[in-house]
C-alpha positions in Angstrom: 3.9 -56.5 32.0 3.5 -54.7 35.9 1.7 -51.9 33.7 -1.7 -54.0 32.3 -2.0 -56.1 35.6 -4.4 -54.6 38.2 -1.9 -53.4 41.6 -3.9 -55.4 43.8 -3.5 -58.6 41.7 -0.1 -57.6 41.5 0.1 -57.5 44.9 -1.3 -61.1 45.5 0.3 -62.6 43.5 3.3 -61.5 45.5 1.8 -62.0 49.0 1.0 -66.1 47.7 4.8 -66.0 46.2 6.3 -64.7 48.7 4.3 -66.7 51.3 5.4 -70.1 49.4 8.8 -69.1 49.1 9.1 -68.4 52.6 7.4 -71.7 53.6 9.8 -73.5 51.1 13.1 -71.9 53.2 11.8 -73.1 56.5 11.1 -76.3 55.6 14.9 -76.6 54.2 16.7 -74.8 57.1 14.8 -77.3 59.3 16.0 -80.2 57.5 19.8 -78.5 57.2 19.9 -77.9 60.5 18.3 -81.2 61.1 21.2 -83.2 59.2 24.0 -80.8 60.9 23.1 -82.1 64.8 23.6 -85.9 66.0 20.2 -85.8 67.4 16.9 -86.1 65.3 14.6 -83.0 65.9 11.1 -85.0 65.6 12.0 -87.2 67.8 13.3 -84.9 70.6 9.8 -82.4 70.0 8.0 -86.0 70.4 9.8 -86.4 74.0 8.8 -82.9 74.9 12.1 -80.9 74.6 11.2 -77.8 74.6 14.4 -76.3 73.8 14.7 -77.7 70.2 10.9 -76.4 70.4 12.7 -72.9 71.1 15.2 -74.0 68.4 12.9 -74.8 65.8 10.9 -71.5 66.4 13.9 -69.4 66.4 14.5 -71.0 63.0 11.6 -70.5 61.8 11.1 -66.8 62.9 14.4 -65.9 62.1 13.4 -67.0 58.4 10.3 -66.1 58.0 11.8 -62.1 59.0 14.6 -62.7 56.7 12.5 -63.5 53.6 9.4 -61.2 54.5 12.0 -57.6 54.3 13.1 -59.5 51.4 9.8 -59.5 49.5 8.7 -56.6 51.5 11.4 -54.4 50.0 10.8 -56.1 46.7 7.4 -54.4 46.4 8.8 -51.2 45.4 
């Protein structure tokens, strides 16, 4: 199939997946994480915490690596 589909288009189409799939896993480990602690996250971020700010970004970039050398190292 890979063979008679263009490598660019290939290549975009795994970029868009890879980019939803990504998006997909940080919204789940946000809600985890969210139903693990006795505090509710929006709420705290509406206060101004900015530590479950720092939380939420380390979640976030911490999946976001995980999942782009996963479909980075897919692409070979």
């Amino acid at each position: 199939m890979s063979d008679t589909v263009d490598p660019i288009l290939l290549n975009f189409i795994y970029a868009v997946m890879g980019g939803a799939l990504t998006l997909l896993f940080m919204w789940l480990g946000c809600k985890l994480f969210n139903h693990l602690v006795d505090f509710s996250i929006s709420q705290e971020l509406g206060k101004g915490n900015t530590a479950i700010g720092m939380m939420v970004m380390g979640i976030f970039i911490g999946v976001g690596v995980a999942m782009g050398l996963v479909i980075g190292l897919g692409l070979n």
